[in-house]
N, C-alpha and C positions, 0 to 999 in steps of 0.2 A: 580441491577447488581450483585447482592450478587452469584446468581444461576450462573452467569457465571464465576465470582471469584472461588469457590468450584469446579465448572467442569475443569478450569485449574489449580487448585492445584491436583485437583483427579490424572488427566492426568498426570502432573508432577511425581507424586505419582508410576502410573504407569508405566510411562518410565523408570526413575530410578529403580525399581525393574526390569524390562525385560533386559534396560542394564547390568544391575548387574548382572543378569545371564547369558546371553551372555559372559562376562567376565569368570565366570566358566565354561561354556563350551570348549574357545580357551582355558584356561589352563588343562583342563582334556583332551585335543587331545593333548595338547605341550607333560605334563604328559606318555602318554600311546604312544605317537612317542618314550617315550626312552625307555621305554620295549619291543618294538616291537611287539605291538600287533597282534593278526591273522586278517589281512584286510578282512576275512570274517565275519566277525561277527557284527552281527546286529548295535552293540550299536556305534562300531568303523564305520562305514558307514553310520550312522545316523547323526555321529559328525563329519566327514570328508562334507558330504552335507553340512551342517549348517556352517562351518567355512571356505571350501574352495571358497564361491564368495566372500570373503572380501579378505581371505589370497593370493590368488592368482596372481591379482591385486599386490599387493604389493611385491612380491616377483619377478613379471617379472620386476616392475622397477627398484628394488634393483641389479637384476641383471646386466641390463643394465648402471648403476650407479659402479659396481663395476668392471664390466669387466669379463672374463671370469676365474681369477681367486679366486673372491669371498673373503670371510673373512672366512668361513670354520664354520659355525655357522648360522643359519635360526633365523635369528632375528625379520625375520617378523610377528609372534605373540607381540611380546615389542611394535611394532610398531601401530598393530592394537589395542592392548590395551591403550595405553597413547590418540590415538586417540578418541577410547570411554571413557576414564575418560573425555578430554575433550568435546566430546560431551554433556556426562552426566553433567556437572558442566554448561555446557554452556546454552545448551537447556531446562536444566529442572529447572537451578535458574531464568532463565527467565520466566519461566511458573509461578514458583512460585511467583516473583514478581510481574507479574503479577496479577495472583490470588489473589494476599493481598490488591495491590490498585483496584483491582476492591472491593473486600470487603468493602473497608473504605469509611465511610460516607459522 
């Protein structure tokens, strides 16, 4: 059982680095929303793609939650992030635990 222990720590292994990155991506779109980036450009449309089917979500219900006058502040990046830390602490300490008792003899 050892070879399935090592495949769910790998996986572990590897979700937690993709969410980790994920994570820098919503902050380098949070980032370049206050410079005003030029929405044409490549890298800014590449990272609006990748971060707007989480953010989006989240911000239509924020809205509906706050009403039409809002708190004046797009807090829905804090929000999808705390959500992936918890994922990541959730799903991938269970892999790992996993992983270790499939290990043990």
């Amino acid at each position: 059982m050892f070879v399935a222990g090592n495949f769910l720590s790998a996986l572990g292994s590897v979700l937690h680095i993709l969410l980790q990155t994920y994570i820098w991506v919503v902050i380098i779109r949070v980032a370049l929303s206050w410079v005003n980036a030029d929405p044409w450009n490549p890298i800014v449309q590449t990272l609006n793609r990748l971060t707007d089917p989480l953010l989006e979500p989240i911000r239509r219900k924020m809205f509906r939650m706050m009403g039409h006058g809002g708190i004046g502040i797009d807090i829905s990046p804090i929000i999808l992030i705390a959500a992936i830390y918890f994922f990541d602490f959730f799903l991938v300490g269970t892999l790992y635990d996993l992983g270790g008792r499939l290990r043990e003899p």
